[in-house]
N, C-alpha and C positions, 0 to 999 in steps of 0.2 A: 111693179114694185122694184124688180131689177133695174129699171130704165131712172127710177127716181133716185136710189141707191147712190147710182151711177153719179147722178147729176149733180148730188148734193159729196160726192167724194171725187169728184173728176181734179181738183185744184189741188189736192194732193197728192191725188197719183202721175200729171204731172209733175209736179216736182219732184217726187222722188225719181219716176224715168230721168228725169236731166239729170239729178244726182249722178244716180246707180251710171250713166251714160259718161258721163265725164270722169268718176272713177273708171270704166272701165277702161277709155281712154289714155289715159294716166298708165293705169298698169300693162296695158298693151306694148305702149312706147318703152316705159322701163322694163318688162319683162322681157322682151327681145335680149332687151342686151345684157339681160341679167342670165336666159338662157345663152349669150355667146359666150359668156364670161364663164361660166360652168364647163362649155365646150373647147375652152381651148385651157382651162388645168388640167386636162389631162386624165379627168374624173371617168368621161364615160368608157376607158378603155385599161382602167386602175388594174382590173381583176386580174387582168393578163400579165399584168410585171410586179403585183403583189403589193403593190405601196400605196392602196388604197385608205388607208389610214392615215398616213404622212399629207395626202395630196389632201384630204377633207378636210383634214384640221387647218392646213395652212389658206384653202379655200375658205372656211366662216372664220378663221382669224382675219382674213382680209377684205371678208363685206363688216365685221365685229370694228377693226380698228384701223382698217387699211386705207387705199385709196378710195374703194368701193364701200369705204361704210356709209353712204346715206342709201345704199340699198337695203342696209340691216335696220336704219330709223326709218325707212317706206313699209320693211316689215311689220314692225313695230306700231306705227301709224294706221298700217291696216288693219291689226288685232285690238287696236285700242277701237276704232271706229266699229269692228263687228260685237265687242261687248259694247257700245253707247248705241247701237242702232236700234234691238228692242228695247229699250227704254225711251227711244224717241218713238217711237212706233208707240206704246202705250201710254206714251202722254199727248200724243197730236193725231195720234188715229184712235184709239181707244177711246181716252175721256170725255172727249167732246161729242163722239158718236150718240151718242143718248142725251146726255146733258145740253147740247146743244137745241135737240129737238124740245126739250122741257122749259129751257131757258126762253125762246121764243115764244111757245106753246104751241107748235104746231102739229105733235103730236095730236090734239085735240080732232082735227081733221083730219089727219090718219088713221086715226081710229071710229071716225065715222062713215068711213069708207068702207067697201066690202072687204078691206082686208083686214084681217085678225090680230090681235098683240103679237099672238104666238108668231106668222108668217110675218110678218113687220120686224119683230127681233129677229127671225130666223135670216131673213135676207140680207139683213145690213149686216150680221154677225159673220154670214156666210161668206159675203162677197169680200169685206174689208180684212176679217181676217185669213184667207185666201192670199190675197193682194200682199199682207202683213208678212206672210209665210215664203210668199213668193223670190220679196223684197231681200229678205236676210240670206232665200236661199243662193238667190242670184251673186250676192255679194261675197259669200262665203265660197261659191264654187271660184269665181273673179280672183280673191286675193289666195285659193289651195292651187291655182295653176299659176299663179305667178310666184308660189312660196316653193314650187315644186321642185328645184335645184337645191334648196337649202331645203329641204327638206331629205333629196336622195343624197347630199352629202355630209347629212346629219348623221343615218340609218349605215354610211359608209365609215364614217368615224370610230371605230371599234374599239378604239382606243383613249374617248374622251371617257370621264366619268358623268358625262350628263350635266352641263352645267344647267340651272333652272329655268336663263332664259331662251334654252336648246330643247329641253324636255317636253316633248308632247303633253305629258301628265301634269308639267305646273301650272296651275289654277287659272291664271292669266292664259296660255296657250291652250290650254283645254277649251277652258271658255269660248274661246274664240276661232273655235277651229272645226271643223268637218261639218257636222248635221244638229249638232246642238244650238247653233243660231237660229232653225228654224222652230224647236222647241219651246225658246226663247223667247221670240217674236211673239210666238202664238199665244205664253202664257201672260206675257206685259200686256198684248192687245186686250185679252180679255181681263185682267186685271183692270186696267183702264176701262173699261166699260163696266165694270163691276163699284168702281170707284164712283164711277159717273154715276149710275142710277141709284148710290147708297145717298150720295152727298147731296147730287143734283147742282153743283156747282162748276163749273167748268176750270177755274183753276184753280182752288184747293183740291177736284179729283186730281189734277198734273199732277201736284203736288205730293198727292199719297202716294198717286203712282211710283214717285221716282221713287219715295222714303222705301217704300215696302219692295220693289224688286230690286233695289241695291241692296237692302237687309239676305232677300233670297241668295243674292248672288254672293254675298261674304261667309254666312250660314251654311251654303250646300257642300263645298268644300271640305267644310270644318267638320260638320256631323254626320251627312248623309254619304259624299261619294264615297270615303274608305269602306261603307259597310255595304255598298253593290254588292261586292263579291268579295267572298273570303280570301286576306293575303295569304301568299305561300310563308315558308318558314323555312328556313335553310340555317345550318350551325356546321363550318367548314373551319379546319384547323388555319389560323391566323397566320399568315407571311406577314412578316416585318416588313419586308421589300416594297407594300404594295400600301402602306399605311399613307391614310390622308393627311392626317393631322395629328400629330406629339406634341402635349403639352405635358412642361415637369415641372414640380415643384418639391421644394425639400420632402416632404411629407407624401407627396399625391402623385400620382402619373396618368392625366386621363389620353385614350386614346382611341379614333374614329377609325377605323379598318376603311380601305377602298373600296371602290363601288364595282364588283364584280358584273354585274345585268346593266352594260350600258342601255339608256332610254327607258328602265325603268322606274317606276314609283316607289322610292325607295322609302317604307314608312321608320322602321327603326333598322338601325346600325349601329351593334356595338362590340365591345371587346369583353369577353366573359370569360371565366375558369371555369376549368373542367366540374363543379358542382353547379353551375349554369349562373351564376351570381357576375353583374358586371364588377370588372377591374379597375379598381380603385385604391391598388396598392403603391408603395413606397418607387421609387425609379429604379432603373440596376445603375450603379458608378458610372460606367461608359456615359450612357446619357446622360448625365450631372457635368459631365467635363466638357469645358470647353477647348479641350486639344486632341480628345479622341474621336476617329474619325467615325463616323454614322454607320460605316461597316461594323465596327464594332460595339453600338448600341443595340444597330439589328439584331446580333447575333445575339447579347442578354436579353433580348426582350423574345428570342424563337427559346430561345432556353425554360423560359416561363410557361410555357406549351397552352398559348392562350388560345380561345375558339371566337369564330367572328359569329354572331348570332344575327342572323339579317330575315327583317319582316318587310315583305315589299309585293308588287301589281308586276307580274312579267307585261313587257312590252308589248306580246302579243294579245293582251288584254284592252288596247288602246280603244278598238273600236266596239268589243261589246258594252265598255263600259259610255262609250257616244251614244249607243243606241238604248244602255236603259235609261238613262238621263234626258234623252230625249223623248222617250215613250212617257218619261213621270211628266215631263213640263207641257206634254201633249194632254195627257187626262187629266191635269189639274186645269189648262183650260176648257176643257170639257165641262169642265165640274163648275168651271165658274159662269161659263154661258149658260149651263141648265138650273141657279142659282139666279139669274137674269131673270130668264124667262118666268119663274115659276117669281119670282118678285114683281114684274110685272104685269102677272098676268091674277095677283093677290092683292095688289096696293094700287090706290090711286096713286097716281101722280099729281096732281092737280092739286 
């Protein structure tokens, strides 16, 4: 049964080896010199003359806008390809894996064989998504050692406020980064095969496939990952100095306090009075003029002795939360192969 498995998946598992092969290729060539280029700002030896801040920022401003930005749109390129790769995975390995055999009918003689529904699903379940797991893991370790300069001049940056498309934690770079492709993979492949034996069509299952793990993938975000784990909660008296954003209006003053936890998940950030109520009062004079200098807005607005009330995921949080993320997308394909089996092994197909 392994040997048949094989036979009847061998056409796409070369192709993806050539893929996976010629990306790796790709990043090879450019990661060289994307680690030379790391190596001679001056980064790996920052700590010792203290201006490791200075040299980071000016390091991803100049793969961001510089000479070296198509290294920042190869990164780019590569996070977009690891979130599109379990979706292709469960539309071109998943759906067709079952519906294929139905569409033909050659299940019919599968199952006349000595071998069982149960081991018949279990095999191709086994091997393909294996292969599935394998695929995204490959790819994801390929584009973390070639992100791995801008990555340790991210973590060196101590003085950005995290912009989002720097931030481990925004949705896009989460997505697409560490051990969560393989969860991923795992839960599309089986998805797709789920699709496959409900529908028994081979491209209206594609079809569902993509609908419904792109729905997973805008949804988990939104509802699920803030509530992994409880944010911290922090309420530290407001510096003017350090403020993101002032905006005045006759009546209004709203105002964004800085991002104190660079590289973390910053869920709310606001500016409150000492009764815990955000600030949504009148502006002080200074900041209404336009000839007084900003030194002297600051200082009406430390006078108002406002507190920064920040809800946010410490940074060191990064990887527990890859790994429950990857355990949920792990048991749900669990859940959906033993959903398989136990459909197959209840329903004709015929």
């Amino acid at each position: 049964m392994i040997w048949l498995t094989w036979r009847q998946f061998r056409t796409q598992a070369v192709v993806a080896a050539a893929a996976l092969a010629a990306v790796a290729a790709a990043l090879a060539v450019t990661g060289l010199r994307l680690s030379h280029l790391y190596g001679t700002s001056g980064l790996a030896s920052c700590q010792a003359h203290g201006d490791c801040g200075q040299l980071a920022t000016g390091f991803l401003n100049q793969l961001a806008a510089g000479r070296a930005h198509y290294y920042y749109m190869i990164f780019i390129l590569g996070a977009v390809l690891l979130l599109v790769a379990p979706a292709l995975i469960g539309m071109f390995w998943g759906a067709p894996l079952i519906t294929r055999e139905i569409e033909t009918g050659s299940f019919r003689l599968a199952w006349n064989q000595s071998v069982t529904r149960t081991r018949w699903l279990a095999v191709k379940l086994g091997l393909v998504g294996l292969a599935s797991m394998t695929a995204a893991g490959l790819l994801s370790l390929m584009l973390a050692w070639w992100s791995s300069p801008i990555e340790r001049a991210t973590d060196l940056a101590v003085s950005r406020t995290g912009a989002a498309t720097l931030n481990r934690f925004a949705p896009f770079l989460f997505a697409a980064g560490a051990i969560t492709p393989i969860g991923y993979a795992a839960f599309a492949f089986a998805l797709g095969v789920t699709a496959g034996v409900l529908i028994r069509r081979t491209v209206p299952a594609m079809a569902v496939t993509l609908a419904v793990f792109a729905a997973v993938q805008i949804a988990l975000p939104l509802w699920v990952r803030p509530y992994l784990m409880p944010p911290l909660h922090s309420t530290t008296a407001l510096d003017a100095g350090t403020i993101s954003t002032l905006n005045t209006a006759p009546t209004q003053m709203t105002i964004t306090p800085g991002d104190s936890h660079p590289g973390a998940w910053i869920i709310a950030n606001q500016a409150v009075t000492g009764q815990g109520q955000v600030f949504a009062g009148a502006p002080p004079g200074p900041c209404m003029s336009s000839t007084a200098p900003y030194a002297e807005c600051a200082a009406a607005i430390n006078r108002l002795h406002l507190r920064q009330a920040l809800v946010y995921q410490p940074a060191s949080r990064y990887w527990p939360f890859q790994w429950y993320e990857t355990v949920i997308f792990l048991v749900l394909a669990l859940a959906l192969a033993g959903f398989c089996g136990w459909w197959i092994r209840r329903r004709r197909l015929c």
